[in-house]
C-alpha positions in Angstrom: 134.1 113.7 62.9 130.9 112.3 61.2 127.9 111.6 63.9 125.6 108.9 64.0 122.1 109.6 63.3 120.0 111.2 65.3 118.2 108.3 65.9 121.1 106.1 67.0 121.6 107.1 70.1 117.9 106.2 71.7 118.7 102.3 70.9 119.4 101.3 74.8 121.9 98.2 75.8 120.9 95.4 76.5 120.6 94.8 80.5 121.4 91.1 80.0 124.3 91.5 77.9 125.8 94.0 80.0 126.1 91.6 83.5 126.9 88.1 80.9 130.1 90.1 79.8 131.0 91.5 82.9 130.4 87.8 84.5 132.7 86.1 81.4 135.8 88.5 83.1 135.3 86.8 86.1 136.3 83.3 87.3 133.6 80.6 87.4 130.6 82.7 88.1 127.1 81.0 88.2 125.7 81.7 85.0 121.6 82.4 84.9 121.7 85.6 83.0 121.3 84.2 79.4 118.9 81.4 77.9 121.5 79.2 77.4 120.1 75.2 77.5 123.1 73.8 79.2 123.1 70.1 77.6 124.9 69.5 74.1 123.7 70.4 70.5 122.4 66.4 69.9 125.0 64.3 68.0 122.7 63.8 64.5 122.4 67.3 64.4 126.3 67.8 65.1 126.6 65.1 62.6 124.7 66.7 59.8 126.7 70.1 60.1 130.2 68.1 59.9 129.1 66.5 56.7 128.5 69.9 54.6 131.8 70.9 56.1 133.1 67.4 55.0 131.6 67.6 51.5 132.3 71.8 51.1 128.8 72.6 51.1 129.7 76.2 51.8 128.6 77.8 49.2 126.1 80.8 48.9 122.5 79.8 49.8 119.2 81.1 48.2 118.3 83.9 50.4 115.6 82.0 51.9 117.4 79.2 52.9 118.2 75.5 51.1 115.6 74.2 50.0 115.1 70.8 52.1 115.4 73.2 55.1 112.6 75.3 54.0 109.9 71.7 53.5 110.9 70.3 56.5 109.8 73.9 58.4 106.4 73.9 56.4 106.3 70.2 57.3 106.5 71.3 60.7 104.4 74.1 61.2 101.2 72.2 59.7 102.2 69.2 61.7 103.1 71.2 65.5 101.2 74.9 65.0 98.5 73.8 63.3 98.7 76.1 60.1 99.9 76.1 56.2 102.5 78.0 55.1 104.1 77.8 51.1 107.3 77.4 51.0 108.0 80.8 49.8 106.5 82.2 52.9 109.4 80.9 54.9 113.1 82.5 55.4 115.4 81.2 57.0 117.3 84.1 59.2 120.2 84.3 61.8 118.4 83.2 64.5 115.1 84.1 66.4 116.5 87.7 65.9 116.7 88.7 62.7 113.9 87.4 62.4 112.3 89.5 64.7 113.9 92.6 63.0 112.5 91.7 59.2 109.4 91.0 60.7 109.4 94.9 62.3 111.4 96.1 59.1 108.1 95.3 57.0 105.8 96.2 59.6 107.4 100.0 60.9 109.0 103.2 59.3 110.7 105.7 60.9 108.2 107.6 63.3 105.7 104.5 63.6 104.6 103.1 66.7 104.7 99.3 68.1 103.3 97.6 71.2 105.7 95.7 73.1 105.4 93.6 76.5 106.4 95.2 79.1 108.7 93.0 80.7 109.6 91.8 77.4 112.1 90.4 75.4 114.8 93.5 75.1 115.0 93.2 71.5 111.0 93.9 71.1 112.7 97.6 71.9 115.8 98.1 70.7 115.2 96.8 67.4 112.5 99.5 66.8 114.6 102.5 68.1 117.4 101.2 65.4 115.2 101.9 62.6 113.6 105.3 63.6 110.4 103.6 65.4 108.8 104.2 68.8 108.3 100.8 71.0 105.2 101.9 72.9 104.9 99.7 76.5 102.3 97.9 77.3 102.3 96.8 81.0 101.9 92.8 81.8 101.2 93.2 85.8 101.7 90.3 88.3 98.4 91.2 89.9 96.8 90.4 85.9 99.3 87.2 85.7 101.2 88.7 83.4 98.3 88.8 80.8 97.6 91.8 78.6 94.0 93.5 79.3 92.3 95.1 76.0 91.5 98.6 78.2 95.0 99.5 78.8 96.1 98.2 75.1 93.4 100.2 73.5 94.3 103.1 75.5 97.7 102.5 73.9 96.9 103.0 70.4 97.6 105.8 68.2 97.5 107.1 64.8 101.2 106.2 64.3 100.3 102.4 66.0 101.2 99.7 63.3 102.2 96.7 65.1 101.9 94.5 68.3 104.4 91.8 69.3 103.0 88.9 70.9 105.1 86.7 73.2 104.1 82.6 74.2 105.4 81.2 75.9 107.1 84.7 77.0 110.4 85.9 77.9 111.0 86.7 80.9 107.6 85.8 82.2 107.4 82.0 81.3 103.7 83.4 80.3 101.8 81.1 78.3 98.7 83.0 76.9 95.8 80.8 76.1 93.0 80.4 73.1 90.7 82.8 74.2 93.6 85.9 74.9 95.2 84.8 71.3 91.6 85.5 70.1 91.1 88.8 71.9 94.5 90.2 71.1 93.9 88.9 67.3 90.7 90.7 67.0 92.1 93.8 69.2 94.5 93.7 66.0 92.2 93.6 63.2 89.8 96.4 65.2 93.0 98.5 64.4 94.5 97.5 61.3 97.7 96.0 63.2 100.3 93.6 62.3 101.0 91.2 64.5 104.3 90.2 65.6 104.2 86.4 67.1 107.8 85.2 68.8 107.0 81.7 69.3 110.6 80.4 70.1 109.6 78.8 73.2 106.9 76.7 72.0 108.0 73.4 72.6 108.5 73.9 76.7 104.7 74.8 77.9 103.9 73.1 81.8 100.3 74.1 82.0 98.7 73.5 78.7 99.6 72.9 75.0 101.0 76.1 73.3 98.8 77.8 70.8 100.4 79.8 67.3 98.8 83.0 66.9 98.4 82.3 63.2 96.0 79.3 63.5 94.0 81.2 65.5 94.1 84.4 63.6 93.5 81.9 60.4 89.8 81.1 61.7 89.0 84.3 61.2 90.7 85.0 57.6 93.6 87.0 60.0 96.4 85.0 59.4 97.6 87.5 56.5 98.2 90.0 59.4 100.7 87.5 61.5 104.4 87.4 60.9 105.8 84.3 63.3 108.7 84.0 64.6 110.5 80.6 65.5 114.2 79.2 66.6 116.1 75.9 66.9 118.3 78.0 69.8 116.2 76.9 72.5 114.4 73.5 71.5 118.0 72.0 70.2 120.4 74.0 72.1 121.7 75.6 68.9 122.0 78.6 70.4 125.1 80.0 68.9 124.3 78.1 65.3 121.9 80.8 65.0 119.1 79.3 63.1 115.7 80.4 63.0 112.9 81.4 60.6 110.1 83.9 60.1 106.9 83.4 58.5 105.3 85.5 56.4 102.1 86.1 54.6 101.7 85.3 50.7 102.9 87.5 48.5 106.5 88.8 50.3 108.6 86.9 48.3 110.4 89.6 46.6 110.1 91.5 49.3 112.3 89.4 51.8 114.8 88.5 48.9 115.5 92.0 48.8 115.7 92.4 53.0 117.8 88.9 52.6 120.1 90.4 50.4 120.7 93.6 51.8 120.9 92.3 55.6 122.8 88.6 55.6 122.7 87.3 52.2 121.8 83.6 53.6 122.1 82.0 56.9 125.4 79.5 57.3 125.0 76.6 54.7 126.3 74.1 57.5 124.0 75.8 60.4 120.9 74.8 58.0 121.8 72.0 56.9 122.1 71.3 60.9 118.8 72.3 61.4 117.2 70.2 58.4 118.3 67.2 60.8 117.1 69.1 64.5 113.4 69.5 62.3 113.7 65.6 60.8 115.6 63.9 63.1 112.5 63.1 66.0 111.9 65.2 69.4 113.9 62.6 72.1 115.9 65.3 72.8 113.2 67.9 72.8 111.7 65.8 75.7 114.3 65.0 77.6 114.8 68.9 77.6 111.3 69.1 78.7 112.0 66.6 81.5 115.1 68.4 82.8 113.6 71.9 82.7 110.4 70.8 84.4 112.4 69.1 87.0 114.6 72.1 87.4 111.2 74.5 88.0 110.2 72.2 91.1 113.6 72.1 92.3 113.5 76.2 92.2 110.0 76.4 93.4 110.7 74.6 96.2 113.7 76.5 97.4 112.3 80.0 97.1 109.0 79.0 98.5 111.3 77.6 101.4 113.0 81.3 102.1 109.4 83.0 101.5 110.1 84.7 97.9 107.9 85.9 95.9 107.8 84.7 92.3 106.1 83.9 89.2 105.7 80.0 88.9 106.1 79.5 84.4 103.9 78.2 82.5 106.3 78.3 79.8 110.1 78.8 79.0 113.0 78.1 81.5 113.0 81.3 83.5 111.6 82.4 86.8 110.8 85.6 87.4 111.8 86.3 91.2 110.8 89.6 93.4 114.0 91.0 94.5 112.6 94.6 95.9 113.6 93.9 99.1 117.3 93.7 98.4 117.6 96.1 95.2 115.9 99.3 96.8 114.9 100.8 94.0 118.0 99.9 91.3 117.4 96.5 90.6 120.2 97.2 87.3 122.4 98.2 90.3 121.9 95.3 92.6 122.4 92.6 90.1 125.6 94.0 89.2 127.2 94.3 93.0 125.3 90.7 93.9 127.2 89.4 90.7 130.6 90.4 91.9 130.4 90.0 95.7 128.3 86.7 95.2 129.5 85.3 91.7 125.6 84.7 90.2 125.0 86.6 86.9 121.2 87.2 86.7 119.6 89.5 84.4 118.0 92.5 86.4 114.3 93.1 85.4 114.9 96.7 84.1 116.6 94.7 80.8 113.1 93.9 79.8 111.3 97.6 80.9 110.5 99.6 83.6 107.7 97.3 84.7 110.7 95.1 85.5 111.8 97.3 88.1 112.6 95.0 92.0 112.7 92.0 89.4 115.0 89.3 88.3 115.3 87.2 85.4 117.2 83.6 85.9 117.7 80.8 83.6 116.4 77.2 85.1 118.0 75.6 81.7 121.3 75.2 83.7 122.8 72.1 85.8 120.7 71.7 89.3 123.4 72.1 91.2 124.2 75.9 90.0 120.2 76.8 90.5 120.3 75.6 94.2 123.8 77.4 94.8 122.4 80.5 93.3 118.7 80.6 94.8 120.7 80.0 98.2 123.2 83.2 97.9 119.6 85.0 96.6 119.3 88.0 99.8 116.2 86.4 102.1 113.1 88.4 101.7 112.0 90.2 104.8 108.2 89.0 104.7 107.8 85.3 106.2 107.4 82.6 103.7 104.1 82.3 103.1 101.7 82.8 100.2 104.5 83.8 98.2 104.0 82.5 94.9 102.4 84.7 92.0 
């Protein structure tokens, strides 16, 4: 029997996935594992998808997407991130991740090197090991705030090193990095001759400042030809199964991603875009009455968990919070979230899904109804310590 390539088998599982299947077996479970915004895809953008299906606009797209989907994003990104883009430097793409993997498909070849968060977004590492390239860690530390420091990232960097991925508003910190760490990780990049990698889908939920795109920053400095950003309607529309999002490239990669197009997905969904066209057009009432729910939800959290003396990471972006568990998962936090989903019924995603650095950690989803966040906080094991100072 044929074997996979060699490189194959070093693309781990995902963490998350693993307990949101196992919970899906199981009746009525409390569901925090996955981002999934738990309010309805808003009914113009519903509207606008049943229409192509009406009129059987189902044909093949251009590989970059339709056209009036591709004007409303440059429309957006000089109007919300605060940098131009042509319309052939955007390309529509099955969601935030594909978009991720083109990005890394120009940027590695088999044997190169990439930084990733560590926690970060599982993806930033399995992606790379699927093409033959080495995701390199570098650690985000409570005791920092999550932040990356140059010393340990230029201690990182190697020969092989031709990439960074960037994360703000992160996943699963709820990190939101501000101007001046933008700056120091865009000129970290140029000191090396790196591309950077910018996943941006939570943008529009920041709670302690505006967000910032790495590529209006990096343009100040005649960088921006070094960004690749990344960006979704999953999260800001609660499109998350239309999978619809978009990567940004420099000049010049035209034929470049028509030929990635082709060979990977063709074109997104004619439907899902034209659905998107109306979440980018159709105004942000939804966006804030997200942004009102999810902030509200964070309070409600915090509150609990300062109550029974955890320690946790208070976001300044996203819908997670990132809760110490090491009392209660003795060393196997991968272990513990399994056993606490099936004797308590609350998937969370163990911290180990998003690297070792994750380890006594949990991931849970605040983008849920209230009433599941405050049943699962209160089945959470108490913490030992008494409940004070325990905020990050």
């Amino acid at each position: 029997m044929p074997q996979p390539a060699a490189h194959i088998p070093a693309v781990p599982e995902s963490g998350t996935r693993r307990i949101y299947e196992l919970a899906l077996t199981l009746d009525d479970p409390l569901m925090l594992v996955v981002g999934e915004p738990d309010d309805a895809v808003p009914e113009h953008v519903r509207e606008a998808a049943r229409a192509a299906w009406s009129r059987d606009d189902t044909d093949y797209a251009p590989n970059g997407g339709i056209p009036a989907l591709r004007r409303a994003i440059v429309e957006k990104l000089a109007r919300e991130n605060g940098f131009e883009a042509d319309v052939d430097q955007v390309w529509v793409t099955v969601g935030g991740t594909q978009a991720i993997a083109q990005a890394l498909t120009i940027a590695l070849g088999a044997g190169d090197e990439v930084l990733v968060p560590d926690p970060g977004y599982t993806t930033f590492t399995m992606y790379p090991r699927s093409i033959g390239a080495v995701p390199v860690p570098y650690p985000l530390r409570a005791e920092d705030g999550f932040v990356p420091r140059l010393p340990q990232l230029e201690r990182l960097v190697t020969e092989r090193t031709r990439a960074i991925i960037v994360n703000s508003p992160s996943n699963p910190l709820g990190v939101v990095f501000d101007e001046a760490t933008l700056e120091e990780l865009v000129a970290f990049a140029a000191r090396h001759d790196l591309w950077i990698v910018s996943d941006e889908v939570y943008e529009h939920f920041t709670w302690s400042g505006p967000h910032v795109s790495v590529a209006a920053v990096a343009a100040r400095t005649g960088d921006q030809e070094r960004v690749l950003s990344v960006f979704s309607t999953s999260k800001s529309h609660a499109m998350t199964g239309a999978r619809v999002g978009w990567l940004v490239t420099p000049p010049g990669f035209g034929g470049t991603m028509r030929a990635l197009q082709e060979a990977t997905i063709a074109c997104v969904a004619t439907p899902d875009q034209h659905a998107a066209v109306a979440a980018l057009t159709g105004g942000d009432a939804h966006i804030r009455a997200a942004r009102d729910r999810y902030r509200a939800h964070i309070e409600l959290a915090a509150a609990l968990l300062d109550a029974r003396g955890f320690r946790y990471h208070r976001p300044e972006g996203a819908f997670y919070l990132w809760i110490d568990v090491s009392h209660a998962s003795e060393g196997d936090v991968a272990g513990w979230a399994q056993r606490f989903l099936l004797e308590a019924r609350v998937a969370v995603a163990p911290g180990t899904a998003f690297g070792r650095a994750g380890e006594g950690w949990i991931r849970i989803c605040l983008a849920a109804a209230p009433e599941v966040v405050r049943t699962a906080i209160e089945r959470l094991p108490s913490p030992r310590h008494e409940p004070a100072g325990a905020r990050e």
